[in-house]
N, C-alpha and C positions, 0 to 999 in steps of 0.2 A: 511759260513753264512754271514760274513761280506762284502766279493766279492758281493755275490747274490746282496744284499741292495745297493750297491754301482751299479754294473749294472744295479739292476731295478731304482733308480734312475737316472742314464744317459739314460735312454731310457725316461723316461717320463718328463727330461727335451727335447731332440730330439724332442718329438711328441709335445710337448706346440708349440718350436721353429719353426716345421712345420707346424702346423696350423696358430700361429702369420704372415707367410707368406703368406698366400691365401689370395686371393682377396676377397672380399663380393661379396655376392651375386649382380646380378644386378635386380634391382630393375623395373617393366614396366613403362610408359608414367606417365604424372605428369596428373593431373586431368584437369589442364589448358589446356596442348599440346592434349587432346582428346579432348574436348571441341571445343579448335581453329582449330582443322581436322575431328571436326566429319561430316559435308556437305561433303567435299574434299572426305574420307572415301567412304561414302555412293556412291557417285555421281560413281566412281571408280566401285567400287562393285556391280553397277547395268553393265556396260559397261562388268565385268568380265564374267558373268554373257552366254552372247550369242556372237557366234561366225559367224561372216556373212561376206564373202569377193567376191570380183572377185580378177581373176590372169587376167594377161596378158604378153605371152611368150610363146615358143617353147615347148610342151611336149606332153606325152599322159600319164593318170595315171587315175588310181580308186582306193576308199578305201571307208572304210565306221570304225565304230567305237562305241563301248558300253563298254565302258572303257578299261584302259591299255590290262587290258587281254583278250579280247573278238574283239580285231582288224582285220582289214585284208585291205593290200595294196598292190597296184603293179603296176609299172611304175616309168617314168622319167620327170622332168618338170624345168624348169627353167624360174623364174617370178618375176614381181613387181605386189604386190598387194594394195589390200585399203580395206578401209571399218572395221570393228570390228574385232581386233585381236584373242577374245577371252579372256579365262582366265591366271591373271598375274601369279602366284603363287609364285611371290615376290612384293615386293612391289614399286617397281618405272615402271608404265607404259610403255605398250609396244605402239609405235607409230601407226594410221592407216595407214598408206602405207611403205610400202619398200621392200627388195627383198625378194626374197625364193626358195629354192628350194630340190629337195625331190627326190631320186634315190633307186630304190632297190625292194624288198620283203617284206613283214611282214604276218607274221599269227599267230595272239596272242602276247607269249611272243617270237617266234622264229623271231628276228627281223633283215634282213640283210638288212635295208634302212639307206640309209645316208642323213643328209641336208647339211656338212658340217657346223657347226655352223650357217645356214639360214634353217634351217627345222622350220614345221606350230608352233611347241611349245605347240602341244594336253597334256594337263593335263592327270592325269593318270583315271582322273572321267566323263571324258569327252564322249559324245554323239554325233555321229553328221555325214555325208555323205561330201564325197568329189571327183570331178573329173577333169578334165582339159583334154581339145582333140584339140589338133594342136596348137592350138593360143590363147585360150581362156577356161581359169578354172572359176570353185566356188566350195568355202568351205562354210557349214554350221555345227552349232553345239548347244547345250547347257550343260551346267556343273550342274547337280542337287549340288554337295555341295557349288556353288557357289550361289547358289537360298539359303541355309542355313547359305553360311556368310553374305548374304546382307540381311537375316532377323535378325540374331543375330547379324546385326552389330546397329540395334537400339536400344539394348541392352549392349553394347559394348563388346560383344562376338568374338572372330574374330578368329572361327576355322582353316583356311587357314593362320593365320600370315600375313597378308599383308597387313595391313591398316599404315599408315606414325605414 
């Protein structure tokens, strides 16, 4: 009986000593730092919002798209593009122009296309038609939950995570 008591007290001292070890939770944004990024925020989140580019480079491809699962692509391309990148789904801005490109098959979730590390960066909510034939692409798109975080983000809602 005396052991028991002695064990159960070494164990509930252990479990204090492990908890005294955790970090605290982290805490979100200070009311000031949203405040001082709510324009920056928004202005962002209208951009994520719609996806409208030209390519220009070597390729031939089609694809079209109604979110992750309901995709379908095929072809090869290799390009610098401009224009609206689309949605961030993190939060440091993607640039309007620079390279990309996009090699393979897809249908649905059976996906054997590659970008190397420069593929378009379609969201998985994403909408939108894409082609490119010899020398000359366009993508176009829009993100319905991206229409939901730039409405909640007047609210300071920010379903997607990506506001600074």
């Amino acid at each position: 009986m005396k052991t028991a008591a002695i064990l159960a007290a070494g164990l509930m001292i252990c479990a204090l000593q492990a908890r005294a070890g955790e970090e605290p939770a982290k805490e979100g944004p200070s009311v000031a730092h949203r405040i001082l990024l709510y324009i920056p925020n928004r202005v962002l989140d209208v951009f994520d919002m719609v996806r409208a580019r030209v390519r220009l480079g070597p390729g031939i491809a089609v694809g079209a798209r109604v979110t992750d699962y309901a995709d379908f692509y095929v072809g090869s391309y290799l390009s610098v593009y401009a224009g609206l990148p689309g949605p961030r789904c993190r939060r440091m801005p993607r640039l309007p122009v620079g390279l990309e490109t996009q090699t393979g098959v897809e249908v649905s979730v059976a996906d054997a296309a590659t970008g190397l590390g420069l593929d378009p960066g379609y969201s998985k909510t994403e909408i939108g038609l894409g082609a490119h034939v010899l020398l000359i692409g366009a993508d176009i798109g829009i993100d319905p939950v991206e229409i939901v975080d730039f409405l909640g983000g007047f609210f300071l809602w920010d379903p997607r995570k990506d506001d600074f």
